[in-house]
C-alpha positions in Angstrom: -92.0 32.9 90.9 -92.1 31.4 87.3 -91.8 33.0 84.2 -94.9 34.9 83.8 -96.1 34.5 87.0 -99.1 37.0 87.3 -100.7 38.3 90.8 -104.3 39.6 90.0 -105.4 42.7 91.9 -105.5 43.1 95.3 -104.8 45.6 98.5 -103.1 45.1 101.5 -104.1 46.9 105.0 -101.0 47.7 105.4 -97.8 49.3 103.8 -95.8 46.4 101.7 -92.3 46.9 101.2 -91.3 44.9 97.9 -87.3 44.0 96.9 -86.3 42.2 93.8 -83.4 39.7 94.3 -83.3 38.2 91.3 -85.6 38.2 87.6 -88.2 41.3 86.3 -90.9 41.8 88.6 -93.5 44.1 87.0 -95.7 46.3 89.1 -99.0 48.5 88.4 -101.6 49.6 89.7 -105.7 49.7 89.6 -108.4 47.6 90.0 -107.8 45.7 86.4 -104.6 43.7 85.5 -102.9 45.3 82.2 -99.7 43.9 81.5 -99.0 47.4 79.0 -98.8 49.7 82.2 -97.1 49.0 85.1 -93.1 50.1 86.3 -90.6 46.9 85.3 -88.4 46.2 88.5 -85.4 44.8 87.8 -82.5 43.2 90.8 -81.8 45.3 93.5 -85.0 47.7 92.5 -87.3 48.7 96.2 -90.7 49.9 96.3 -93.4 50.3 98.6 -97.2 50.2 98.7 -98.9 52.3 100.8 -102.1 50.8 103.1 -105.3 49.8 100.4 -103.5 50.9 97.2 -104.4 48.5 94.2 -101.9 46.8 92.5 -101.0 43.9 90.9 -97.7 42.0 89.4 -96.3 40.0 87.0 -92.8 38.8 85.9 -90.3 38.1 83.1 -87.9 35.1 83.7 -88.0 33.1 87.1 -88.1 36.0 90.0 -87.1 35.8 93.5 -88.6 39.3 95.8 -88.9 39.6 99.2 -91.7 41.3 101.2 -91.9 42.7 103.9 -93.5 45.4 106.6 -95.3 45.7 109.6 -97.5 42.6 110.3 -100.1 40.9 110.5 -99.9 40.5 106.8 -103.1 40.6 104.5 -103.6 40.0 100.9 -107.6 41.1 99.5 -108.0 40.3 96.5 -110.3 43.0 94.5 -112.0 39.7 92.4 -112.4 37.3 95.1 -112.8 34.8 92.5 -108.6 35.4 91.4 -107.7 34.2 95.4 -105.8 31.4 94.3 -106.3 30.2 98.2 -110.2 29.3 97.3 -111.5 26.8 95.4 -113.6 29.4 93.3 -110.1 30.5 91.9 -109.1 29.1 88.2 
């Protein structure tokens, strides 16, 4: 991801396992992005994230993470209108 590459809110159905490989990957959590919470991840940091908890991410220099967990994999935005997948999505 970019420099300042933000992921709006959003839940998964199941747990996410997150690893940062290279960059800051910032994680928090709620409903509502705030870039003054959140934990700063830096290389070689793991976290997980259990079924339907709210989070969201951003990062500081260009970030390489891996994800992984159980499948299928599912990413639910909480403002359907920040799914950059749809063409509602600025």
């Amino acid at each position: 991801m970019p420099d300042g590459y933000r992921i709006m809110p959003h839940w998964h159905p199941t747990t996410e396992n997150v690893t940062v490989i290279s960059g800051t990957f910032h994680l928090g959590m709620g409903e509502k992005f705030d870039d003054t919470a959140g934990s700063e991840m830096p290389p070689g940091s793991f976290g997980f994230l259990g079924p339907h908890m709210k989070h969201y991410a951003w990062t500081t220099g260009e970030t390489e993470v891996q994800v992984h967990g159980m499948g299928p994999f599912k990413l639910v935005y909480v403002n359907p209108a920040d799914d950059p997948r749809t063409s509602a999505a600025k």
